[in-house]
N, CA and C atoms as a LAMMPS dump frame, in Angstrom:
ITEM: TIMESTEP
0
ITEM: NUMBER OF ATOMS
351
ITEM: BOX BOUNDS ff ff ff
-5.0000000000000000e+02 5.0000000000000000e+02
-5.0000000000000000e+02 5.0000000000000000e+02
-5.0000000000000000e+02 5.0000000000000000e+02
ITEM: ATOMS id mol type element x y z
1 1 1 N 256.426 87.289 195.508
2 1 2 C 257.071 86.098 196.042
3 1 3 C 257.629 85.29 194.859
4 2 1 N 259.163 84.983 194.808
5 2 2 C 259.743 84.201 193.839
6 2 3 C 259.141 82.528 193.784
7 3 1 N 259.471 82 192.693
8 3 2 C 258.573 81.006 192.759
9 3 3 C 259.027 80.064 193.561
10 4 1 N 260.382 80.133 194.117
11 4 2 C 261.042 78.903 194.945
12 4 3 C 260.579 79.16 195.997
13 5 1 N 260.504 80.67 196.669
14 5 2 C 259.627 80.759 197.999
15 5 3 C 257.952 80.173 197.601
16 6 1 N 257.258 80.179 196.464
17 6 2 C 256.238 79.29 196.777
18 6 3 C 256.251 77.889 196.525
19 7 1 N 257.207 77.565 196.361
20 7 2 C 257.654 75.949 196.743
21 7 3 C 257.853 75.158 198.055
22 8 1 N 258.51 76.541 198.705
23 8 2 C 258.82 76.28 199.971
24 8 3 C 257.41 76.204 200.879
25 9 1 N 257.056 77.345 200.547
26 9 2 C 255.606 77.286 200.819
27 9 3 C 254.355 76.517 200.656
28 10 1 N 254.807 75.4 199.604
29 10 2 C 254.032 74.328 199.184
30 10 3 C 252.713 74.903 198.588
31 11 1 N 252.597 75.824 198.056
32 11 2 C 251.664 76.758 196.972
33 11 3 C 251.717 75.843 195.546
34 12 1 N 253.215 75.386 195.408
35 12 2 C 253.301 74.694 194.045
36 12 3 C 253.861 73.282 194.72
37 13 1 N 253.47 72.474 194.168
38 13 2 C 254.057 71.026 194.073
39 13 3 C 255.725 70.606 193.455
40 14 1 N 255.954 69.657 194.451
41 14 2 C 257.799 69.456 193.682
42 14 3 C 258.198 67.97 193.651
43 15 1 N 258.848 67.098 193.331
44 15 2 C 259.565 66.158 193.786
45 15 3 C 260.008 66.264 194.529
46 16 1 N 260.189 66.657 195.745
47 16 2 C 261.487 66.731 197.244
48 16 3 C 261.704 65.276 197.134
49 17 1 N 263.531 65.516 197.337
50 17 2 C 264.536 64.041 197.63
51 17 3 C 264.539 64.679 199.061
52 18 1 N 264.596 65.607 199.465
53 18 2 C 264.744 65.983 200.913
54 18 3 C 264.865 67.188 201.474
55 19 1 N 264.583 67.346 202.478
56 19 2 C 263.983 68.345 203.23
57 19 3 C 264.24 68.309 205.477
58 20 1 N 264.549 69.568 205.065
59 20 2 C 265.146 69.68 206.775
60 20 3 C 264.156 70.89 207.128
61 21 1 N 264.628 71.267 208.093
62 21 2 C 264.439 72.797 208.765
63 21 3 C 264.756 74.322 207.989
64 22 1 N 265.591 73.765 207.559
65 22 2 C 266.44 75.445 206.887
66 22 3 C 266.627 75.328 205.274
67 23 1 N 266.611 73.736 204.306
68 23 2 C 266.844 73.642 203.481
69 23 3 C 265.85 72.366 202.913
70 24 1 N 266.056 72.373 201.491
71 24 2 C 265.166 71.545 200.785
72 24 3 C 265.226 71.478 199.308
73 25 1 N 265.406 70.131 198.522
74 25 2 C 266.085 69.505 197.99
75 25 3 C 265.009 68.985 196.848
76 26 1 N 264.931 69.029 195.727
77 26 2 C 263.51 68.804 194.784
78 26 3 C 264.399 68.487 193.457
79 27 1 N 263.517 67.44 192.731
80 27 2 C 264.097 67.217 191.239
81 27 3 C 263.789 68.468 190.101
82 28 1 N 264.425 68.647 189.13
83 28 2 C 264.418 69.731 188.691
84 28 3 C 263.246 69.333 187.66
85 29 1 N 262.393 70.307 187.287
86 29 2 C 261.593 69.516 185.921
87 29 3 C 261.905 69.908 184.615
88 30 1 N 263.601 70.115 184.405
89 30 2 C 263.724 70.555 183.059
90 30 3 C 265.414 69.445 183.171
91 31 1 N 265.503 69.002 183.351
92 31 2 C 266.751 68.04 183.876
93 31 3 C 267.707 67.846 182.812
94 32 1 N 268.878 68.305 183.334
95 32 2 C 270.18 68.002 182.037
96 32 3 C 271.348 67.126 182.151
97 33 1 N 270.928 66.2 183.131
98 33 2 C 271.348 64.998 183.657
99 33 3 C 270.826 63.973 184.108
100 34 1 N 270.932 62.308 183.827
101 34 2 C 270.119 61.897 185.061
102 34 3 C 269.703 62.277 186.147
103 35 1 N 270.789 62.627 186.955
104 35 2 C 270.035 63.198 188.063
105 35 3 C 270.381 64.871 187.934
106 36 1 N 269.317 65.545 188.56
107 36 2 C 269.352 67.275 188.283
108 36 3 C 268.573 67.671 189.621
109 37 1 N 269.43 67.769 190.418
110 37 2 C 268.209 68.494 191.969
111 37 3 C 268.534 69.556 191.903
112 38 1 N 267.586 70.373 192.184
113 38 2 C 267.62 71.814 192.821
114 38 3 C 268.28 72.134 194.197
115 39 1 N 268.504 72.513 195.138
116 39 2 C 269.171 72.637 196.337
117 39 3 C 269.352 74.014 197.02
118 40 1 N 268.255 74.73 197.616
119 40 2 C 267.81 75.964 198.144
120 40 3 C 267.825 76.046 199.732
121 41 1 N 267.581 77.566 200.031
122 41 2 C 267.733 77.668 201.205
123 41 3 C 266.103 77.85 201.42
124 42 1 N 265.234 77.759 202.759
125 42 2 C 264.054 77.708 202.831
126 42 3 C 264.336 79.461 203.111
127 43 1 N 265.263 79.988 203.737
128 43 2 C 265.099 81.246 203.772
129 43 3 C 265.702 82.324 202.346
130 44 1 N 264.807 83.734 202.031
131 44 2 C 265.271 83.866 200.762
132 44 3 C 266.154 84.532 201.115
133 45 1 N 267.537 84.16 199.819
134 45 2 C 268.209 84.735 199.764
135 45 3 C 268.147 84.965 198.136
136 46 1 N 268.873 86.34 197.647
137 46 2 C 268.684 86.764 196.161
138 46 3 C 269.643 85.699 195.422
139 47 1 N 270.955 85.485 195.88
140 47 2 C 272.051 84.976 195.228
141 47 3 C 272.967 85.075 195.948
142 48 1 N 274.104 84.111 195.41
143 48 2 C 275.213 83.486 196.037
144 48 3 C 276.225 84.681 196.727
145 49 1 N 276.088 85.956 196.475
146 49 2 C 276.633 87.352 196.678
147 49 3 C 276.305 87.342 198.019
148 50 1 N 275.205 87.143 198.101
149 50 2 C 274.344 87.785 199.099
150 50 3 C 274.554 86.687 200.552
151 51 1 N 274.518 85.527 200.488
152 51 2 C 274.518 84.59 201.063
153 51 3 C 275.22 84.89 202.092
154 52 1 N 275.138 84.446 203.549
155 52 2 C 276.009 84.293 204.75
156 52 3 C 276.887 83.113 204.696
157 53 1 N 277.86 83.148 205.349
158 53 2 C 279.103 82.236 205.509
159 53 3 C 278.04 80.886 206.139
160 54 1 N 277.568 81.209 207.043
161 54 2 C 276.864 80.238 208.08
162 54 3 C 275.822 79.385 207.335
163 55 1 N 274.685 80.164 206.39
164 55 2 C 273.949 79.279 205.702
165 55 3 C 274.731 78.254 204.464
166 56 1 N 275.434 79.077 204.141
167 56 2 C 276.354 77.951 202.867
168 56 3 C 276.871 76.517 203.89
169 57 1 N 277.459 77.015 205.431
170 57 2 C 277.871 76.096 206.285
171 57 3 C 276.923 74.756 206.221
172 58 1 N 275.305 75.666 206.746
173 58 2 C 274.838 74.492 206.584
174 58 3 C 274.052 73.54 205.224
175 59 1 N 274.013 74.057 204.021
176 59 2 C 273.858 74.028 202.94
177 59 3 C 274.848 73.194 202.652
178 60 1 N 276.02 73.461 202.634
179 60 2 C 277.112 72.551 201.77
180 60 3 C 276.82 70.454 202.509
181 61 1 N 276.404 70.494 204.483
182 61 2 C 276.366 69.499 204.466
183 61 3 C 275.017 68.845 204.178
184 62 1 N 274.037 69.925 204.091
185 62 2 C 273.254 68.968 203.249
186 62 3 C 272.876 68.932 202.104
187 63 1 N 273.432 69.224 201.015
188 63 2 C 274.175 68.88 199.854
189 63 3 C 275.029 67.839 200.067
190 64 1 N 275.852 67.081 200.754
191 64 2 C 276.301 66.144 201.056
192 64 3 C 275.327 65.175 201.095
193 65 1 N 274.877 65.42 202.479
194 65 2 C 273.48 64.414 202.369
195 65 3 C 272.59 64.14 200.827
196 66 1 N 271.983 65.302 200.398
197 66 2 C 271.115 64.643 199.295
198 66 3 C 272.494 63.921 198.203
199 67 1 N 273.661 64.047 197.885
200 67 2 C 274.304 63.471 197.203
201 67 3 C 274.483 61.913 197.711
202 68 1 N 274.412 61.853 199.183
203 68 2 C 274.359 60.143 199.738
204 68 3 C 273.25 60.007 199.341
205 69 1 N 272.029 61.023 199.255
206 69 2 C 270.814 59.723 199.082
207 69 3 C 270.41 59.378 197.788
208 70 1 N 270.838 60.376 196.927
209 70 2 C 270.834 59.767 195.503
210 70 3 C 271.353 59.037 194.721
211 71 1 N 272.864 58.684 195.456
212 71 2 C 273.495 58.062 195.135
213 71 3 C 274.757 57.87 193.987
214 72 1 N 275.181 59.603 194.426
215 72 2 C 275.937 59.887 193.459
216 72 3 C 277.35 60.724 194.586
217 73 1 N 277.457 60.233 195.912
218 73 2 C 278.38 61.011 196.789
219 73 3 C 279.763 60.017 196.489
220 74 1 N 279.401 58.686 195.851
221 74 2 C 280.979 58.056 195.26
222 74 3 C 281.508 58.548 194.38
223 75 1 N 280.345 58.18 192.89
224 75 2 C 280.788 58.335 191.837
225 75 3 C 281.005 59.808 191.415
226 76 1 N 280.602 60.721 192.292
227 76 2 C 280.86 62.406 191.354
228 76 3 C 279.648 63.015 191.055
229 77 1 N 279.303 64.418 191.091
230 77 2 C 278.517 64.665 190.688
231 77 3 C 279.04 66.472 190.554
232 78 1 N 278.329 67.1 189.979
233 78 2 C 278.908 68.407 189.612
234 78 3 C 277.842 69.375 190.291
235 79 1 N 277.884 70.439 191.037
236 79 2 C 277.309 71.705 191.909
237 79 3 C 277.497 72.789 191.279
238 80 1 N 276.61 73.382 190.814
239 80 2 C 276.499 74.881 190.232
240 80 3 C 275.767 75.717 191.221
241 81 1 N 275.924 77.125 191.027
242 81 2 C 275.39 78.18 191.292
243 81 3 C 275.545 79.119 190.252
244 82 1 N 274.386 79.873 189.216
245 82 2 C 274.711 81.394 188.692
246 82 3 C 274.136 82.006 189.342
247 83 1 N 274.959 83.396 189.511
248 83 2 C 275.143 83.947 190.678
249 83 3 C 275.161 85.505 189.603
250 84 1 N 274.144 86.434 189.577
251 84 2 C 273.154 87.376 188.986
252 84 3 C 273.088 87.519 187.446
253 85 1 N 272.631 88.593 187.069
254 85 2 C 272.722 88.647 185.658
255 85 3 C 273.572 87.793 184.903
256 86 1 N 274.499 88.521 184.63
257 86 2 C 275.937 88.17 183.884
258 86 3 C 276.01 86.859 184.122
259 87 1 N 275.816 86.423 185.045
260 87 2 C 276.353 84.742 185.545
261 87 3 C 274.747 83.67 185.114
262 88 1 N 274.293 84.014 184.346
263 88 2 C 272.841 83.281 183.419
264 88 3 C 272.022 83.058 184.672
265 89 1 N 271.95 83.611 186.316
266 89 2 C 270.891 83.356 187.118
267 89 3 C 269.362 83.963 186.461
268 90 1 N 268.921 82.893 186.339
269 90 2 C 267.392 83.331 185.699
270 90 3 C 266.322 83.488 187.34
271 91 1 N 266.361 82.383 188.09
272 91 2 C 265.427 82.568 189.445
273 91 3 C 266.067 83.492 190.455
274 92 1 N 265.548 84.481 191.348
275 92 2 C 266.102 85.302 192.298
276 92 3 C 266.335 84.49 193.753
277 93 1 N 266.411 83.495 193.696
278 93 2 C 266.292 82.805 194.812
279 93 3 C 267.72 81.935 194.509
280 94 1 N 268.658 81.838 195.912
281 94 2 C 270.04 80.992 195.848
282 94 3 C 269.712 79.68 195.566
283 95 1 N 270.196 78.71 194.679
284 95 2 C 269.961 77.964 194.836
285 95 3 C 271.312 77.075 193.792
286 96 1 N 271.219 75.988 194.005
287 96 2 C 271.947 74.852 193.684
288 96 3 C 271.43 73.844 192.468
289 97 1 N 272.533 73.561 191.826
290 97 2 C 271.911 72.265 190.596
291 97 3 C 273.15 71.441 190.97
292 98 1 N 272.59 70.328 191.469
293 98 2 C 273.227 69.093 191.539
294 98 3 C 273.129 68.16 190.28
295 99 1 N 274.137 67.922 189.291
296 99 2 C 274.272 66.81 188.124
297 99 3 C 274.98 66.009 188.352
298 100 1 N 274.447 64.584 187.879
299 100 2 C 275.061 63.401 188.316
300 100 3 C 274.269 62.523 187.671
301 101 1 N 274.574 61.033 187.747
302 101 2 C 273.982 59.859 187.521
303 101 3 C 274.528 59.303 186.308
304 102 1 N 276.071 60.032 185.737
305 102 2 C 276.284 59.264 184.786
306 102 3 C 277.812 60.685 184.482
307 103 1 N 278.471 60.372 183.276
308 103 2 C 279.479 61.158 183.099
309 103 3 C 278.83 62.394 182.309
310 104 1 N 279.529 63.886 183.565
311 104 2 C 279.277 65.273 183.06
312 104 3 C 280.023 65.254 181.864
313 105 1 N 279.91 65.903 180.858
314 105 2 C 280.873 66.207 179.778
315 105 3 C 281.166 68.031 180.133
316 106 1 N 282.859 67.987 179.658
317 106 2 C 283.25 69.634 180.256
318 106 3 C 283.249 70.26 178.925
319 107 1 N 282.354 71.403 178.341
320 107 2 C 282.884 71.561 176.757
321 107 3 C 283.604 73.011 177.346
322 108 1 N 285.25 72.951 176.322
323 108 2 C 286.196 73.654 176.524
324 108 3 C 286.258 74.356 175.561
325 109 1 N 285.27 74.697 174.208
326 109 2 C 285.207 75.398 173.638
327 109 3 C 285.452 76.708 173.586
328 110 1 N 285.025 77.36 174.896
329 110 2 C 284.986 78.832 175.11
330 110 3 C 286.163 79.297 175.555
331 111 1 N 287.459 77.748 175.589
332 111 2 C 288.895 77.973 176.079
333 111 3 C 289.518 79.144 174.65
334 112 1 N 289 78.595 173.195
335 112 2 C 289.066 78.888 172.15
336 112 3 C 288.985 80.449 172.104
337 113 1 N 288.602 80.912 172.841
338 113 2 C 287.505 82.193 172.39
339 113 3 C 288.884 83.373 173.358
340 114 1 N 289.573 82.585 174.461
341 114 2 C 289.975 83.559 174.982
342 114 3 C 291.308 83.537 175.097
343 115 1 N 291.928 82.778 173.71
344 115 2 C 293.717 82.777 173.666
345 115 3 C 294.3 83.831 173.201
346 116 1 N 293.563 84.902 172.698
347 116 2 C 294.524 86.447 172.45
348 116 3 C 294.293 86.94 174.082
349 117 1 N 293.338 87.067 175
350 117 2 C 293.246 87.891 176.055
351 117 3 C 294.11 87.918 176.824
């Protein structure tokens, strides 16, 4: 069992900002923003590949929601997914990083890296 399914499972302890039926919403404990939530499905899925049209459906609005309740659905906030190997997914479980609570910085460095290609 991945460790987000024993989160879900309440085996391990989390911050939850929020929590429904199908999804659930926890502060991250390694945070690279003021705000840094996690944002998972309660059912497992491996990665964003894998995912159904229908769960992202209902995922994306509540991702909406936890962005109203944190208080970052005015000012901006930035949504990731890595999505397997290659894409730096370290947990096997889909999930979301919500950053916000102040200005993301974009580094364009790696623009550098790919002007002969």
């Amino acid at each position: 069992m991945c460790i987000f399914c024993k989160i879900i499972n309440k085996e391990i302890p989390n911050n939850t900002v929020l929590e429904n039926e199908h999804f659930l919403a926890f502060h991250d404990l390694y945070p690279k923003a003021p705000i840094h939530i996690l944002i998972i499905p309660k059912l497992h899925v491996d990665c964003f590949q894998d995912v159904s049209p229908q769960t992202m459906a209902g995922l994306t609005s509540f991702a909406q929601e936890v962005a109203t309740k944190v208080g970052v659905d005015q000012t901006g906030y930035r949504l990731i997914t890595n999505n397997g190997e290659d894409g730096a997914q370290e947990v096997k479980h889909l999930h979301f990083h919500m950053l916000g609570g102040g200005h993301i910085a974009w580094d364009h460095s790696h623009e550098d890296n790919h002007k002969n290609i």
